[in-house]
C-alpha positions in Angstrom: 71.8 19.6 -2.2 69.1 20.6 1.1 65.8 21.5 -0.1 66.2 24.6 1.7 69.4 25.5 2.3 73.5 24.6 2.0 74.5 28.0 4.0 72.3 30.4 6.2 72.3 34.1 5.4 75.3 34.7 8.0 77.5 32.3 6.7 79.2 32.7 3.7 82.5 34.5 3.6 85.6 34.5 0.8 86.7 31.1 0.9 83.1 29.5 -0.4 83.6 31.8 -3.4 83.0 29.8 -6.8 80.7 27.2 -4.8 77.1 26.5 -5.4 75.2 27.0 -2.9 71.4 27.4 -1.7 69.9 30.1 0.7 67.0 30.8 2.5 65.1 33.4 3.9 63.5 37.0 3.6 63.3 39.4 1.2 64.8 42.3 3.2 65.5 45.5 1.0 65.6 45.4 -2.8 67.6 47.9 -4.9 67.6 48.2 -9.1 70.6 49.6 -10.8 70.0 50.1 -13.7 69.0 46.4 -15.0 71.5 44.8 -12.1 68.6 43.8 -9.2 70.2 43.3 -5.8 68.2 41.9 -3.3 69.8 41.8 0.6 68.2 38.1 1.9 67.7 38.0 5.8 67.4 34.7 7.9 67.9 34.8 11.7 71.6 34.6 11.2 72.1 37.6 9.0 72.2 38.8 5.6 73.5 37.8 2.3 73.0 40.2 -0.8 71.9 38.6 -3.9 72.6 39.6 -7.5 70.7 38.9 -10.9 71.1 41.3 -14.2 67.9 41.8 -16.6 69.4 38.6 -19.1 68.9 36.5 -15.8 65.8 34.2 -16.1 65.3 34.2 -12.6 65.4 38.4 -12.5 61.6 38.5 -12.8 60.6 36.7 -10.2 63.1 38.9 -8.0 61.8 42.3 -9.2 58.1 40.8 -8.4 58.8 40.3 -5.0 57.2 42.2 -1.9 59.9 43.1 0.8 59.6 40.5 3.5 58.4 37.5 1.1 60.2 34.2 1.5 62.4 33.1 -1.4 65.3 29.9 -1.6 67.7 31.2 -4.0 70.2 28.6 -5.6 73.2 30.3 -7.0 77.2 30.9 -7.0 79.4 32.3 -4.6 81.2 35.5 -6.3 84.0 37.8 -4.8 82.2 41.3 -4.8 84.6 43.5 -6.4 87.1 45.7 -3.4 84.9 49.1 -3.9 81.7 47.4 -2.7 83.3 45.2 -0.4 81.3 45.9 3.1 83.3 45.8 6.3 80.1 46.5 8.4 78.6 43.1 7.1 80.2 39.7 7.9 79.0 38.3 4.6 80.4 42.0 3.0 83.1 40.2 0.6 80.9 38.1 -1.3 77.4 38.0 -3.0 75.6 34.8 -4.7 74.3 35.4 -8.4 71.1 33.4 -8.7 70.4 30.7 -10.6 67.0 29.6 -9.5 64.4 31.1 -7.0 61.8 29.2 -5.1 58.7 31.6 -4.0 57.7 29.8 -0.6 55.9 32.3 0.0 54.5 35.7 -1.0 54.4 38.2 1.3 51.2 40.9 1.1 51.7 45.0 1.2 53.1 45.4 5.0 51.4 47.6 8.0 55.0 48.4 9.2 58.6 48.2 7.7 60.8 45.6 8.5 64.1 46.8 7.5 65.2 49.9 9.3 65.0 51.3 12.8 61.9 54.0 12.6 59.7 54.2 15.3 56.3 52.8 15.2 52.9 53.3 17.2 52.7 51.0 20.0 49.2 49.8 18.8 50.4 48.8 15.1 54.1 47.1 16.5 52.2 44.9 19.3 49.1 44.0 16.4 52.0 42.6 14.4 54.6 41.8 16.8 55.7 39.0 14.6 56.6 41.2 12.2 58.3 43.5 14.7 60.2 40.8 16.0 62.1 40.2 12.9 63.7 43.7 12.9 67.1 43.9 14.3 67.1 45.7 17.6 64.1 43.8 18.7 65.7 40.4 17.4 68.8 41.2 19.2 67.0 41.9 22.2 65.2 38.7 22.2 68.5 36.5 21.9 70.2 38.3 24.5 66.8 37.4 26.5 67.3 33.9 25.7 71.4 34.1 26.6 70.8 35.9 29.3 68.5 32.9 31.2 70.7 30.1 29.9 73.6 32.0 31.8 71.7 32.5 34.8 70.4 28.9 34.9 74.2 27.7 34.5 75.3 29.9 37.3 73.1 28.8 39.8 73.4 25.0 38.8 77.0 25.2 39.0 76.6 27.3 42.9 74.8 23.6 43.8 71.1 24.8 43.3 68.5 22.6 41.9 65.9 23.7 39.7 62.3 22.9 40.3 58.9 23.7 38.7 56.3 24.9 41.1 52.1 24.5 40.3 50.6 27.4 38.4 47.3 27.0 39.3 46.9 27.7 43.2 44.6 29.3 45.7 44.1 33.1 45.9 46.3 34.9 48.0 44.9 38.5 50.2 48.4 39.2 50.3 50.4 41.6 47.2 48.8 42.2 44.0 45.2 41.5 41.6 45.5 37.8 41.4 44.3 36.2 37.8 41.7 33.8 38.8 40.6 31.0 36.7 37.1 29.4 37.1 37.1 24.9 38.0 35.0 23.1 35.5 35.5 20.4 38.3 34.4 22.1 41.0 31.8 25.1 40.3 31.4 28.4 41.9 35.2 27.9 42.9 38.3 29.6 41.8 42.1 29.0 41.2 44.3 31.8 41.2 47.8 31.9 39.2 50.8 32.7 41.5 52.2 36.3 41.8 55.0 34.2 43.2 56.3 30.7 43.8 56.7 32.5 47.5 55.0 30.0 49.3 55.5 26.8 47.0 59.3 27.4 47.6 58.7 28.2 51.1 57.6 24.6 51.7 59.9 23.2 49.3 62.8 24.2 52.1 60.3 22.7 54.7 59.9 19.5 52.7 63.6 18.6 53.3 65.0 20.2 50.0 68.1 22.8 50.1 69.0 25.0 47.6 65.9 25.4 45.1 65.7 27.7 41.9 63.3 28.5 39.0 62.9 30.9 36.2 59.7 31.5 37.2 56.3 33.4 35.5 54.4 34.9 38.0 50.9 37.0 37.0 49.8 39.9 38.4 46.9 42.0 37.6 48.7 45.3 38.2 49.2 48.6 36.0 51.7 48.7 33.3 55.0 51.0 34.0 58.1 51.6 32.1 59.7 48.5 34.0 56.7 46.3 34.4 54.9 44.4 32.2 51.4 43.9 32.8 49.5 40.2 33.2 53.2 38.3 33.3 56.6 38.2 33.9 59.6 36.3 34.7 61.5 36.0 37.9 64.7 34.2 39.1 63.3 33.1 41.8 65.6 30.9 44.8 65.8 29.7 48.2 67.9 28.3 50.6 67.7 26.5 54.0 70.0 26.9 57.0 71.1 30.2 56.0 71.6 34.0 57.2 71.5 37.2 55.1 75.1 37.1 54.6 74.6 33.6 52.9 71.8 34.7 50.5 73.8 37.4 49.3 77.2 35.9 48.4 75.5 33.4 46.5 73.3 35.6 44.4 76.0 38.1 44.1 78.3 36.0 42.0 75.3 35.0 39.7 74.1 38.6 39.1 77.5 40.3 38.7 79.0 37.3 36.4 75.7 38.0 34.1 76.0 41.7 33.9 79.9 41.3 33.1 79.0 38.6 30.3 76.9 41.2 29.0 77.6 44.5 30.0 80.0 45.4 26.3 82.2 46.5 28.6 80.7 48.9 31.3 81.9 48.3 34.7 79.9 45.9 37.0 80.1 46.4 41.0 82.2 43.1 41.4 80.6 40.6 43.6 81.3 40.8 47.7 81.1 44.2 47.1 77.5 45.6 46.8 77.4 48.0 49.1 74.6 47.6 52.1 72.6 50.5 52.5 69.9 50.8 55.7 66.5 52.0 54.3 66.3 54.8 56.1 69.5 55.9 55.1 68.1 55.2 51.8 65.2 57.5 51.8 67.4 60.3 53.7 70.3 60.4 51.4 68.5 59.6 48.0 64.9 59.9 48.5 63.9 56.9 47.6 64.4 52.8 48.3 65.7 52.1 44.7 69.2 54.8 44.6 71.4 55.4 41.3 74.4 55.0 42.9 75.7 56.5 39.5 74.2 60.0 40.3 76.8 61.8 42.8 74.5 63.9 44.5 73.2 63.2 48.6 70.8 64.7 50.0 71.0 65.9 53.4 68.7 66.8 55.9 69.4 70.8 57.0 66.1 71.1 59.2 68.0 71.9 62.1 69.7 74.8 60.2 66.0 77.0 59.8 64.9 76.3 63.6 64.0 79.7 64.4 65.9 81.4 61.1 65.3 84.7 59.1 63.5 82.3 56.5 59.8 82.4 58.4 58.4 79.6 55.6 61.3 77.2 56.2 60.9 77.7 60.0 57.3 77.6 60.0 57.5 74.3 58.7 60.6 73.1 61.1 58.7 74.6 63.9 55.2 72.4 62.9 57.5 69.0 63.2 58.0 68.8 59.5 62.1 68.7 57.5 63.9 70.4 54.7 65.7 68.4 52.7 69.2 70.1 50.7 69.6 68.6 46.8 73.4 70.0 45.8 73.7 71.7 42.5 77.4 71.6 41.4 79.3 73.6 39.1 75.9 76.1 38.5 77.6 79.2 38.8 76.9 79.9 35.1 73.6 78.3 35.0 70.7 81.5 34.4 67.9 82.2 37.3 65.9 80.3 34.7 67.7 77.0 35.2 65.9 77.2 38.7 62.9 79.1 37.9 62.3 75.8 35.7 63.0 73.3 38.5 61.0 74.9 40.2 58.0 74.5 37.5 58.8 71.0 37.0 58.1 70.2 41.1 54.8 71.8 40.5 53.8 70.5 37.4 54.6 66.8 39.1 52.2 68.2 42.0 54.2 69.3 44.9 54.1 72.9 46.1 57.4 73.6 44.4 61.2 73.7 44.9 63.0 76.1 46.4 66.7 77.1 45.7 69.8 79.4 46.3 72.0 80.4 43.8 75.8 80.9 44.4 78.8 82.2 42.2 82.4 82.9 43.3 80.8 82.9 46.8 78.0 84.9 46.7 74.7 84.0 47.5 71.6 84.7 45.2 67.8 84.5 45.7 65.3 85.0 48.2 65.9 81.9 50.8 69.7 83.3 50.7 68.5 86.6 51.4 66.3 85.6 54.3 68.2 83.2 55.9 71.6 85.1 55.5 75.0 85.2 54.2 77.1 83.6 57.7 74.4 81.2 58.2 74.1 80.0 54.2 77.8 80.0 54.4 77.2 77.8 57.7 75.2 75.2 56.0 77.3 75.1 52.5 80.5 73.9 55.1 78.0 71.3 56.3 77.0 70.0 53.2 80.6 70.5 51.7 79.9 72.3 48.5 81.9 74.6 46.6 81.9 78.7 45.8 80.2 78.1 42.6 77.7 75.3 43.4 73.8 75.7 44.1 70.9 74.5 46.4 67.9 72.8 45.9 65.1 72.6 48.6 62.2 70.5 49.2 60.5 70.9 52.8 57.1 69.6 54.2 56.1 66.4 55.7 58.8 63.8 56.2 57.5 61.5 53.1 56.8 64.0 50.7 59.8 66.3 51.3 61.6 62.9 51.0 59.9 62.3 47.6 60.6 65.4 45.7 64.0 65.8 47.1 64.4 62.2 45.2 63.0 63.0 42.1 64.9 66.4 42.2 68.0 64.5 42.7 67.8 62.5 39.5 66.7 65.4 37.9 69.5 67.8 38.8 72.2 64.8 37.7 70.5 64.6 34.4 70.1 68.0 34.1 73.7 68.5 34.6 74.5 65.0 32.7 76.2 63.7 36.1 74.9 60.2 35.8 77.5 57.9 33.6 75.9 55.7 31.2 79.4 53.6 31.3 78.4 52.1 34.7 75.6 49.2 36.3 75.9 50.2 40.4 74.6 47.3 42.5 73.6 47.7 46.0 71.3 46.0 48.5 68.7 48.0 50.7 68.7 46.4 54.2 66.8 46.7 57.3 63.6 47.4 56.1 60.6 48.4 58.8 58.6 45.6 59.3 55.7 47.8 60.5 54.2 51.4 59.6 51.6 53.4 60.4 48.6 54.3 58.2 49.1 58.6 58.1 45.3 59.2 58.7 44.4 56.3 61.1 47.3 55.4 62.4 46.6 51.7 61.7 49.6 49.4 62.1 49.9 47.4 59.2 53.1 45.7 57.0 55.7 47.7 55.3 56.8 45.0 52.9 56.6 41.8 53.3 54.7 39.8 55.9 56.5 36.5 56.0 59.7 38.0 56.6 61.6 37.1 59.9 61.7 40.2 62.4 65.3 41.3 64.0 65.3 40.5 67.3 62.5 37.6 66.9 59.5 37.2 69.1 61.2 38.8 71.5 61.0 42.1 69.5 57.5 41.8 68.5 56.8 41.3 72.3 59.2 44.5 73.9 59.4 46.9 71.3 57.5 49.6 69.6 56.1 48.2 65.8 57.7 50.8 64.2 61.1 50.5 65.4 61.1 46.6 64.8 63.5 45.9 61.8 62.7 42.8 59.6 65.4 41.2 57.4 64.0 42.1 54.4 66.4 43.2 51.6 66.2 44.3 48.1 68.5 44.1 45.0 68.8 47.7 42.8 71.2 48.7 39.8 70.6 51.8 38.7 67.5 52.9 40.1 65.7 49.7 39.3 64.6 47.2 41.8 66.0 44.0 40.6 64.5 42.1 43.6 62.9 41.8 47.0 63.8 39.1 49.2 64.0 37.5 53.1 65.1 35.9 55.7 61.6 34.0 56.1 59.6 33.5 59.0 59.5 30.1 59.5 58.0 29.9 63.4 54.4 29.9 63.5 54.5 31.3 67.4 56.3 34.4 65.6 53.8 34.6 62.7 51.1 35.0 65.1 52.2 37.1 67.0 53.1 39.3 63.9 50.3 39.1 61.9 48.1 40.0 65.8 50.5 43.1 65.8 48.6 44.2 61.9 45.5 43.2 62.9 45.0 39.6 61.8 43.7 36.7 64.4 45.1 33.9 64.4 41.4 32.6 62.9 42.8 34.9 60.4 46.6 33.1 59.4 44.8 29.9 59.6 42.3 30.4 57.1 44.3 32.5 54.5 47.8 31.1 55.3 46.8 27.3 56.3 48.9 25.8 53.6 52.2 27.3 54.9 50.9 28.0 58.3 50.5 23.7 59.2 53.4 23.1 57.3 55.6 25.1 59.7 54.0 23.3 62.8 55.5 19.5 61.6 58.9 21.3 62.1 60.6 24.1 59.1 64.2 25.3 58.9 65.9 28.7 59.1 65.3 29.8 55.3 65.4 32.8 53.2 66.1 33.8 49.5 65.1 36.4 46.4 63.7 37.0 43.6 65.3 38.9 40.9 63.2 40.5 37.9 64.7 38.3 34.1 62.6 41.2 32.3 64.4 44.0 34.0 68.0 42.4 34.2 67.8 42.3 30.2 66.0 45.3 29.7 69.0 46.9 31.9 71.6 45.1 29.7 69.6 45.7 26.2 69.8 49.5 27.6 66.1 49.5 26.7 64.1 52.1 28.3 60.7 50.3 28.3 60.3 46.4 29.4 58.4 45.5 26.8 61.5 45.9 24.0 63.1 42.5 25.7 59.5 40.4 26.2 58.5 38.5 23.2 55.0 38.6 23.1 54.2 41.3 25.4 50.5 42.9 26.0 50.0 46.3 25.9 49.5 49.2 28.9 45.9 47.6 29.0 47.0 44.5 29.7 45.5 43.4 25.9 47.1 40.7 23.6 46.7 42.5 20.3 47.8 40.1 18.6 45.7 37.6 19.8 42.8 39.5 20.9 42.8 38.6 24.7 41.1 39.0 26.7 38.2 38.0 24.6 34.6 37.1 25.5 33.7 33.3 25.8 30.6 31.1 24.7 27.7 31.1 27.0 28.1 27.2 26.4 32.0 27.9 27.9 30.6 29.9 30.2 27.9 27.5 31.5 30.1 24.5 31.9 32.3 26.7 34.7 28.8 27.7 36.3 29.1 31.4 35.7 26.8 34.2 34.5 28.3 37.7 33.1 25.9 39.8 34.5 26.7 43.5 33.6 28.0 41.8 30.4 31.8 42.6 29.0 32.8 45.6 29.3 35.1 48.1 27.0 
């Protein structure tokens, strides 16, 4: 018989009853009736319930036991009798009576509990995180994680890509986020940095000769923590391909990403692939406020400006008249909804720090509220035909400048749908945002600079950059979203170095400029680069989409908190001035916090 183990703690079912057998793994719960000890064993397969009465020799040693201890129990299979059978367990119709028990080891008073779903303080889960990741959402999470990549990686080997590993230590970049720099023994006073992105490394991969390159890659970024970004690390899908247009990067990605989310959606509906829709991002941030739409949320925003030019409602027409927009958010089916409904979307606006939200109420036809009463009955009843709501359906308003009225109208939107529990959780809605601006204008100094991404190919080429006007010049840029979270950004690249100057002059940079902080890309696109473009899409945010986790760091193993601090490990930590003096650096204010 194994030292350790005949079965694992999922294993056993009916037919290996009246076998011996031998078991490993943790204590899980414990439970004493009345002189019968049963003790539920856990491994990472599952869980196997254990028996021993007070005559047992070996019931002792079981009672002595700390929850989460490691035990090997040797024992015999038994038919548990049909009024304790468990369905819900897939080892439910038996149970092992031990023989023998093997401590391997004792397990100490715990910080947290193990078995069981209660919530814990983010401080004490990430301290222990080993411990946390041996309860069973987190587990689960984890292995999807893991199933999740391998399916990805499969996808895109079998679509004719070729996976590569790119450096990790590189040179600083001016471009994106905080880079993580890390201090050369070799070479003091100087500094690698590690990638935000493979961007350039599989930029030149394409101009190296290669074709169609993928990696699941880490990129490190020293940016703030959010809901659905970790801080310090995470994982991308990143890809590439030469010789190709938009329309190529997207029917080979969309297969991959749809095929995943079916594998593992439990049966919500995917967007199939070929048909995410393709939505302009202006059109975005008109209709839905933002570049990142649920496409689960009914609701569109329109743009009624036009309808309060010279109106009865002097603050709407005030604000028309000064250049500014008003912006419509549909309320359906609020007939029946109090004044307070509104009174309290109006305090949320505020309280997220916009001058507020205005509305008008309608039942059976009528109009209600102040902006009604202003602006009038025939030409309320004008704009509802416009907007194509019903008798019994409100109005939500957000007017100011274009970008903030734009903003609020957004966040109202999502609000509204939840508010009204329009949004169905059944769903993941893919789309792409195209046709991003490759220019815009700094509000207060009017300074031209990059809207997303500056090595992306501008429509219409150099002859664009030369004839038009910055900000009407479209770039193919594009971005993956489902549900309201950016999966990815990604490009049609900029692989002419005529164009890249000439781009880069538009923001401000010489071509001194490119050379110094681009010369790596920048000289390899002068021995001759290919048409290439590809994306990036977020691993974290794909599984924290499928785990229907609200926060990213559910489906990251080891992940540091809001501070960007391992817990766990106590990083970032302070070094040894002899550490310290081999790299040629001095702390001079000392560490901080």
């Amino acid at each position: 018989m194994h030292a350790y183990r005949t079965h694992n703690c999922g294993q056993l079912r009916a037919e290996q009853v009246g076998q011996s057998v031998r078991v490993s793994g943790w204590v899980h719960r414990k439970r004493d009736h009345g002189g019968l000890l049963f003790v539920d064993l856990r491994d990472h397969y599952g869980l196997t319930q254990i028996v021993a009465d007070s005559s047992d020799p070996v019931f002792a040693t079981l009672d002595s036991l700390r929850a989460e201890s490691v035990v090997t129990i040797t024992g015999d299979v038994v038919a548990r009798s049909p009024e304790t059978v468990n369905a819900n367990l897939p080892t439910g119709a038996i149970e092992v009576r031990a023989r023998d028990v093997s401590v391997q080891s004792a397990a100490i008073e715990l910080p947290m509990p193990v078995a069981g779903e209660q919530e814990y303080p983010e401080e004490i889960r990430l301290k222990y995180r080993f411990l946390d990741l041996r309860r069973e959402r987190l587990h689960a999470n984890i292995m999807l994680r893991s199933n999740v990549i391998a399916s990805l990686r499969r996808r895109m080997v079998d679509q004719g890509f070729t996976e590569f590993q790119t450096p990790i230590l590189t040179a600083s970049s001016p471009e994106g986020a905080r880079d993580y720099l890390v201090p050369s023994r070799v070479h003091p006073g100087k500094f690698y940095a590690l990638p935000q992105a493979p961007q350039m490394f599989k930029q030149l991969l394409m101009v190296a000769g290669f074709d169609r390159y993928f990696q699941i890659a880490p990129c490190f970024r020293d940016e703030d923590a959010r809901a659905d970004r970790s801080p310090g690390e995470f994982y991308q899908l990143d890809f590439e391909m030469s010789f190709v247009t938009q329309d190529d990067v997207f029917n080979a990605i969309e297969p991959v990403l749809a095929g995943v989310f079916e594998e593992f959606a439990n049966g919500k509906s995917v967007t199939a692939a070929g048909a995410f829709p393709r939505i302009p991002y202006r059109e975005s941030m008109l209709k839905y406020g933002n570049d990142k739409p649920d496409l689960r949320n009914p609701l569109i925003i329109t743009d009624v400006s036009s309808h309060f030019t010279g109106s009865g409602f002097g603050r709407f027409a005030d604000i028309v008249a000064a250049g500014d927009v008003v912006r419509a958010i549909p309320a359906p089916g609020t007939a029946e909804k109090s004044r307070k409904f509104f009174d309290d979307m109006n305090s949320w606006a505020q309280g997220e720090g916009f001058a507020g939200l205005g509305y008008a109420t309608r039942k059976g036809g009528e109009w209600g509220g102040p902006i009604a009463k202003n602006h009038g009955t025939d030409k309320m009843d004008a704009l509802a035909a416009e907007l194509g709501i019903g008798p019994d359906d409100g109005l939500f308003f957000a007017a100011g400048k274009e970008a903030t009225a734009a903003k609020l109208a957004g966040f109202a939107r999502t609000r509204v749908a939840e508010q009204l529990d329009l949004i169905d959780p059944s769903k993941f809605e893919m789309c792409w945002i195209v046709d991003f601006p490759m220019f815009e204008a700094d509000e207060d100094t009017g300074k031209i600079d990059f809207s997303h991404n500056p090595f992306s190919m501008p429509q219409g080429e150099l002859e664009a950059l030369e004839s038009k006007d910055p900000l009407d010049i479209l770039a193919w840029q594009y971005d993956i979203v489902c549900n309201g979270v950016e999966l990815s950004s990604g490009a049609i690249r900029n692989h002419r170095p005529d164009i890249m100057y000439k781009a880069f002059e538009i923001a401000g940079y010489s071509q001194a400029d490119v050379d110094a902080n681009f010369s790596g890309m920048i000289n390899a696109f002068k021995f001759g680069a290919p048409p290439h473009g590809g994306s990036a899409p977020g691993v974290d945010r794909i599984v924290m989409l499928l785990a229907d986790e609200p926060n990213i760091r559910e489906v990251v193993v080891f992940p540091m908190n809001q501070k960007a601090e391992d817990l766990m490990m106590n990083a970032p930590a302070p070094v040894s001035d002899k550490q310290l003096k081999e790299l040629g650096i001095r702390i001079v204010d000392g560490p901080k916090g």
